[in-house]
C-alpha positions, 0 to 999 in steps of 0.5 A, spaced: 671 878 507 674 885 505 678 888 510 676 892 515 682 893 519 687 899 519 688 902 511 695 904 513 700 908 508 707 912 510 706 919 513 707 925 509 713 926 514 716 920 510 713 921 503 719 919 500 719 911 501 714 908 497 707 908 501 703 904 496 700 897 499 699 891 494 696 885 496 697 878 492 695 872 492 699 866 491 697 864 484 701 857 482 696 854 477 699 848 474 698 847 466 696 841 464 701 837 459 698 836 452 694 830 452 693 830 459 686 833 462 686 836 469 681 832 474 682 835 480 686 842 482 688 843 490 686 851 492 693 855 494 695 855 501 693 862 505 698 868 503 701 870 510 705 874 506 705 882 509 706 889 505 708 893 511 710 901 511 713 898 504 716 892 507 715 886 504 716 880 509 714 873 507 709 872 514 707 876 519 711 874 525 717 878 527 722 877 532 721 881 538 726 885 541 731 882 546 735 876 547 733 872 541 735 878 536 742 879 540 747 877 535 749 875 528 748 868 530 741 868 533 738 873 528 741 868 523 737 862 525 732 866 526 732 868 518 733 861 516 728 858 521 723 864 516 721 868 521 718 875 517 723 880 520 727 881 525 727 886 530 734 886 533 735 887 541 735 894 543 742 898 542 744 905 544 750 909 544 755 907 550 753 900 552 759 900 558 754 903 561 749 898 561 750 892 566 746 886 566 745 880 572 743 873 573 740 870 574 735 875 570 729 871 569 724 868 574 718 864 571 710 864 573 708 857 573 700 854 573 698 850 578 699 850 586 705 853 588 707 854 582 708 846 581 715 845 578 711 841 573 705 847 571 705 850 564 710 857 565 704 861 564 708 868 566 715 870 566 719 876 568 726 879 566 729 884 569 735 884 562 737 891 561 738 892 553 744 891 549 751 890 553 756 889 546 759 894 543 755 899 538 760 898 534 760 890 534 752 890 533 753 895 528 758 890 524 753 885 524 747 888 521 751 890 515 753 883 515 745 879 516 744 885 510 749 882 506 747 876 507 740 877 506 738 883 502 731 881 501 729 879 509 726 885 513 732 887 519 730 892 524 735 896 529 732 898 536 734 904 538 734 908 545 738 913 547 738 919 553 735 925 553 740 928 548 738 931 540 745 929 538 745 923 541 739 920 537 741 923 531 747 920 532 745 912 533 740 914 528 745 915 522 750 910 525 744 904 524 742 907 518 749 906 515 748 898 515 743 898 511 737 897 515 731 897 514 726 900 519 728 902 526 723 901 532 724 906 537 724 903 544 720 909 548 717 902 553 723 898 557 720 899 564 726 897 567 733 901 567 735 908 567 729 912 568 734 917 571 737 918 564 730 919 561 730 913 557 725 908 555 719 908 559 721 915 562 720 919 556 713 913 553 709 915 559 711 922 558 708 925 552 711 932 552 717 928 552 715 924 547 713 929 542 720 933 543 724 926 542 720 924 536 720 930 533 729 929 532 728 922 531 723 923 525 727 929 522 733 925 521 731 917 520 731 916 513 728 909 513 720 907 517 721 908 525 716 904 529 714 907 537 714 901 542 709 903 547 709 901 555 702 899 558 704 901 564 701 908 562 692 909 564 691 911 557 697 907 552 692 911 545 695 918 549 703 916 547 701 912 540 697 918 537 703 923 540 708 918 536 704 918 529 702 925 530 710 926 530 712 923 524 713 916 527 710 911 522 708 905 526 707 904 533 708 898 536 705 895 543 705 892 548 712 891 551 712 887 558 709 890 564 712 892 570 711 887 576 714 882 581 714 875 580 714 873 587 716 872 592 720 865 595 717 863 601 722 858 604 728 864 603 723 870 604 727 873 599 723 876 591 724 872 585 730 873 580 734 873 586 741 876 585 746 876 592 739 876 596 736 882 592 731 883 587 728 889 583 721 889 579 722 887 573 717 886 565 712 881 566 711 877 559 707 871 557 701 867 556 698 870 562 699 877 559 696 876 552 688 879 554 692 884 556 695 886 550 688 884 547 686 890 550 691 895 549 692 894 541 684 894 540 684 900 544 690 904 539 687 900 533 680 903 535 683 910 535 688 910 529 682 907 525 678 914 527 683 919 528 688 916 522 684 913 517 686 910 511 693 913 512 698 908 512 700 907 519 702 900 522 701 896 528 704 891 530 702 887 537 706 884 542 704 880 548 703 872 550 704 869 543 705 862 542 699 860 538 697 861 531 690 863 534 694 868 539 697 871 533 690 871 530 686 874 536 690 881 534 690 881 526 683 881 528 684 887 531 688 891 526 696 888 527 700 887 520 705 885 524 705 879 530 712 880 534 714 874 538 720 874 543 718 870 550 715 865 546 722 864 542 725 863 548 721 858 551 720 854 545 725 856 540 726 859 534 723 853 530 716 856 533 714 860 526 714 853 523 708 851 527 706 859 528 704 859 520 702 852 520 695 854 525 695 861 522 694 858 515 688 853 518 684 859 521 684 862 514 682 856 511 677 855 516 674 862 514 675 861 506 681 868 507 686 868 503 690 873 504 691 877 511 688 883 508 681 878 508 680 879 516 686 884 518 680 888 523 674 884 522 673 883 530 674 891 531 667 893 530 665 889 535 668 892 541 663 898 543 661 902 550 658 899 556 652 904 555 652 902 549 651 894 550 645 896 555 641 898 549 643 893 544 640 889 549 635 892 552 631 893 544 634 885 543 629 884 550 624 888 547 623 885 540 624 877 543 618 879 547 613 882 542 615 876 538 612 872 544 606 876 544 604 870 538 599 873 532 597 879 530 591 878 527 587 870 525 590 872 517 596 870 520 595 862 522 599 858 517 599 852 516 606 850 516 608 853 523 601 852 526 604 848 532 609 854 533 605 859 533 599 856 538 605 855 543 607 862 542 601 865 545 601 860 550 603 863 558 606 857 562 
């Protein structure tokens, strides 16, 4: 099936970086030895392989920012398990201004009372980004670099209300040979009072000032992470594209209170007696995330066009089949980040397997095949009235039965008798 998805390439406002898609497919045919004759040859496996923003990665899962891309030692392991990019945990300017608690996390699980035996289906963090040292983190970029020059390393960034200071943290992360930036416009959590993160993703004015420095400095492809705590997420997703940004990636987690203790009266996570609300992530926030990705793809499809924007989804991935669900809308990219922390970074391994057994089931061969393919399907309520009020109308002239005598068949004569019968 040819792609329906999104045609994605680089923006005019970053022309200089190559914007041409290729798509290949694994071509290891073996050669029969002289003398030996060939019976039978297995087909090649899927290509997961991805071209992103001029990216190459070797599958689309990407680690998502937060505590699986935290330092040195874990964003290794990540690049050695095979993930397909990593997207480090969130880094600004002064991290002696950022402050974390434990506990941090509060877990939602199914079952009665939420059973200390139920599946976790949610979970709830009110982790702050990065507390080490910009410099610190900066070493270790140019190190993971270093190391692994092929792999695909991407700095999350998010500064306060300042045109010197994104373009300083912008230069700074760039140095080490980075090579993307996420923006992180989303976190619903921490310092609003600074104008950060979902403070400037909710408030597009905001949004186009701040891309408008952060696009006329970065030299590498800059993605803008949205927030769903917004009425319309396509509002800040389109300002971001309009202004430069390359790629837009959605969604981060949800503003929520995961409970509350019913024995203490206290809210979960309880820190010395207190809580706040923090980002809700998980299985339980995948349909969620469903909705808010086919809602930007559907825009960036009708507004953008074959330009070569990209998409990265977040939201509930655990399964290869989660991970499809939002190809099919129009992602390139899958990230995962609560998933990790759940189940580890060994988690890819069994991401690709079921991802490749989907593509077999339906003979794709590469993730172009069906990147957007169930896009089309989604319409409006008005719409879907019509569509079947014709469907009714149709079914019912085709129980009216035959037109004329000339119309028996012999074939079809039980068929055509009962067609005609009223009870």
């Amino acid at each position: 099936m040819a792609s329906l998805g999104l045609a994605h390439q680089i923006s005019s406002t970053a022309a200089e970086f190559p914007a041409a898609r290729r798509r290949w497919r694994n071509s290891l045919v073996s050669k029969p030895r002289v003398g030996f004759r060939v019976l039978a040859q297995a087909s090649p496996d899927p290509d997961l392989s991805v071209m992103v923003n001029g990216l190459k990665m070797p599958n689309p899962f990407v680690i998502g920012s937060g505590p699986p891309g935290t330092n040195y030692t874990v964003m290794k392991r990540a690049f050695d398990e095979g993930w397909g990019a990593v997207i480090a945990k969130t880094v600004s300017l002064d991290a002696a201004k950022v402050i974390n608690v434990t506990p941090r996390y509060a877990r939602l699980k199914a079952g009665e009372n939420g059973s200390a035996k139920g599946q976790v289906i949610g979970w709830e963090n009110i982790e702050l980004i990065s507390d080490r040292p910009l410099e610190t983190m900066l070493k270790e970029f140019k190190q993971l670099k270093e190391e692994y020059p092929d792999r695909i390393l991407i700095a999350s960034i998010m500064e306060e209300y300042s045109k010197a200071a994104w373009e300083e943290v912008i230069d700074r992360v760039e140095q080490t040979g980075i090579d993307a930036i996420e923006i992180n416009f989303s976190c619903p959590h921490g310092m609003p009072e600074r104008k950060m993160g979902a403070a400037v993703g909710q408030d597009c004015g905001l949004l186009e000032e701040v891309c408008g420095w952060i696009n006329a400095k970065a030299t590498v492809p800059v993605w803008a992470k949205m927030t769903p705590n917004i009425t319309d997420i396509t509002e800040p997703a389109r300002v971001s594209l309009q202004n430069g940004c390359e790629g837009v990636s959605a969604i981060n987690t949800i503003m929520s209170v995961m409970g509350i203790n019913l024995d203490t009266l206290r809210p979960e996570p309880c820190v010395e007696g207190y809580s706040t609300p923090g980002g809700y992530s998980a299985k339980a926030v995948h349909p969620i995330a469903l909705a808010k990705v086919m809602s930007i793809a559907k825009m960036m499809k009708q507004e953008f066009g074959d330009r070569d924007y990209s998409l990265s989804a977040i939201g509930g991935v655990e399964t290869g089949g989660d991970a499809a669900e939002f190809i099919l809308l129009g992602a390139n990219t899958v990230q995962v980040c609560t998933g990790v922390m759940m189940h580890g970074y060994g988690l890819v391994k069994k991401l690709c397997s079921e991802l490749q057994d989907f593509m077999r089931k339906h003979n794709f061969a590469t993730i172009d095949d069906f990147r957007g393919a169930s896009l089309t399907y989604f319409t409006t309520h008005t719409d879907l009235v019509k569509r079947q009020q014709e469907a009714i109308a149709k079914r019912k002239a085709i129980k009216k039965g035959l037109a004329s005598d000339k119309d028996w068949t012999g074939d079809g004569f039980v068929k055509e008798t009962e067609s005609m019968v009223s009870n």
